[in-house]
C-alpha positions, 0 to 999 in steps of 0.5 A, spaced: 388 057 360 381 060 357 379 058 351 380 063 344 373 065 341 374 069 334 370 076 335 367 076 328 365 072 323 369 069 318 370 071 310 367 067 306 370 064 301 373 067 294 370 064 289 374 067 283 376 063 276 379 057 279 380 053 273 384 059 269 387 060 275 392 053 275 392 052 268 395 059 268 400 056 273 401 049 271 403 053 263 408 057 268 411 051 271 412 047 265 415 054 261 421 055 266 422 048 266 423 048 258 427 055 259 432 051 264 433 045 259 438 048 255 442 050 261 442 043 264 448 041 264 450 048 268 446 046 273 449 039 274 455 041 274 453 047 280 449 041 283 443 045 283 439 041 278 433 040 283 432 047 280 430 044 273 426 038 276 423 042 281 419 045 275 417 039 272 414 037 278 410 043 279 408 042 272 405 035 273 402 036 280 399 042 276 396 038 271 393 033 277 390 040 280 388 041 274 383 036 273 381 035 280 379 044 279 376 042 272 372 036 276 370 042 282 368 046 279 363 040 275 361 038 281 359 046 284 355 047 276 351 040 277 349 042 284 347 048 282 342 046 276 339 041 281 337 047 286 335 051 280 331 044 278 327 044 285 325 051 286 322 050 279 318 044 280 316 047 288 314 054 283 310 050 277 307 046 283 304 052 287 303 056 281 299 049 278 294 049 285 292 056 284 292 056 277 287 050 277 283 054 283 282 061 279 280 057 273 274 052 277 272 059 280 
């Protein structure tokens, strides 16, 4: 069988607002599950309360993907202030070599 080769590049990434993104989820989940509170005991006697813990645990997992975004997207801002850092030094260091020449002369 002959080896599959994609026929074109690859997307790159969306980059869009992460961090509201699954904040907004997480206030979802919890809010369904604070709706389906009142109504436990009809999901008890249906057999169906999984429904009220499925929010619970899609609450909590969010707060976890919350921190874990909050961190990322931490992490991407540093990386990108040092890459900003580095062309600043390289631009001051070959501004510094001309300037220094120019006044000599």
């Amino acid at each position: 069988m002959a080896k599959w080769i994609a026929k074109h590049e690859a997307p790159a990434p969306l980059e869009g607002p992460i961090v509201a993104t699954v904040t907004g989820g997480t206030i979802l989940w919890f809010a369904m599950f604070v709706v389906q509170l009142p109504f436990y005991g009809w999901f008890a006697d249906r057999d169906l309360l999984w429904w009220v813990w499925c929010c619970a645990a899609g609450g909590f997992l969010g707060l976890i993907g919350l921190w874990y975004v909050r961190g990322r997207d931490a992490a991407l801002k540093r990386h990108a202030a040092e890459q900003a850092e580095r062309g600043e030094q390289a631009g001051e260091g070959a501004r510094g070599a001309r300037g220094g020449e120019g006044a000599a002369g």
